[in-house]
N, C-alpha and C positions, 0 to 999 in steps of 0.2 A: 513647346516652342511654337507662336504664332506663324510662323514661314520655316519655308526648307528652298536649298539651293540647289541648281548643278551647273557647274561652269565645266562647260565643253573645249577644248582646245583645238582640237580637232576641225570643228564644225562651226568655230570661233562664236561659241553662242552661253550666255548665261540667261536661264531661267529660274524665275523668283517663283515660286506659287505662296501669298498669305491665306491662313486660314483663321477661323473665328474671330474673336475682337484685336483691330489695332488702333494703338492711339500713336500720338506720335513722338512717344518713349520707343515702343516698340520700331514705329518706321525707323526712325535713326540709328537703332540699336541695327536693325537689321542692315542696313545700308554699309554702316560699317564694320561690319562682321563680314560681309561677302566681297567687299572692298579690300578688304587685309589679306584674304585668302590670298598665299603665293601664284596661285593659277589665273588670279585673276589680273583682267587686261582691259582699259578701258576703251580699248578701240573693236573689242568683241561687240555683235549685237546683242540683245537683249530682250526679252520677252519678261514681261510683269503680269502675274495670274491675281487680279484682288477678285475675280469672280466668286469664292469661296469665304471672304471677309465680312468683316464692318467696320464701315471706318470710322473711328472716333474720336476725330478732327473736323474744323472746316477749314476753311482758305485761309483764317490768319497762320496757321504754319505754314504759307508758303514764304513767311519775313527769315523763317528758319531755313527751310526747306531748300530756296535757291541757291544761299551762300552756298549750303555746303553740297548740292549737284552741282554747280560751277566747280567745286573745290575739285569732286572725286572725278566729272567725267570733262573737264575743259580742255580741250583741244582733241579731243575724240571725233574718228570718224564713225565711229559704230551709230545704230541705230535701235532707239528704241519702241516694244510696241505694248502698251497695257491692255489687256484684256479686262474689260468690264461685263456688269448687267444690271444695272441700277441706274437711275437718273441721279443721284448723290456722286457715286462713285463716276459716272461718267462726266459731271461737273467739274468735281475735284481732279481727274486727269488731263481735263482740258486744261484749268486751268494752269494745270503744271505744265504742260506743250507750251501753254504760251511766255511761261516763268521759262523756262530753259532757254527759249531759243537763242539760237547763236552758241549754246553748250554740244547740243547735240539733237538730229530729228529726231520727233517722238511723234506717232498716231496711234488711235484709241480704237478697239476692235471690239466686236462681241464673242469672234469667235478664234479658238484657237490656227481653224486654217486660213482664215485671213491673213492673221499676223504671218503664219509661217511664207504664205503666198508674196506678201507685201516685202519679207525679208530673203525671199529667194530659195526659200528652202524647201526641202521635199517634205512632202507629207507624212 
């Protein structure tokens, strides 16, 4: 399995970490796999680890890719943060910030304690 999940209840926090190749069979598949889980809640924060991938897409998925993040996280207050370390991968999550908005905030990190810093969370 290219990703693994942990939706936190507690902590109101879901982290994605991908690994190896993803295309965007895989991104969707995952999206709605952690999406269906009963614990999950779209108003949790979120953290997205692609620092461990490859992505293998460019930006026409994001003609796919909006519909259905308006679908899964619209009317959400949560917040989300991706972790990059690529100039590709950092591209491709900008661009999605700017496809979501009005879905949900999203900023683009290099490092895990930013993200947690930027969502309020302990180290």
């Amino acid at each position: 399995m290219p990703y693994e999940y942990d939706i936190d209840p507690e902590r109101r926090l879901i982290e994605i970490r991908y690994r190896g190749r993803i295309g965007w069979d895989e991104l969707k598949a995952s999206l709605l796999d952690f999406t269906s889980h009963e614990q999950f809640d779209r108003k949790y924060d979120q953290i997205t680890d692609l620092r461990e991938s490859v992505l293998e897409f460019d930006a026409t998925v994001f003609e796919e890719l909006s519909p259905l993040f308006r679908e899964l996280y619209g009317g959400s207050t949560g917040r989300s943060a991706i972790l990059v370390n690529d100039p590709h991968k950092t591209l491709l999550a900008s661009i999605h910030r700017m496809k979501a908005e009005g879905t949900r905030v999203i900023e683009v990190f290099s490092t895990r304690a930013a993200a947690k810093q930027w969502l309020g969370l302990p180290e």
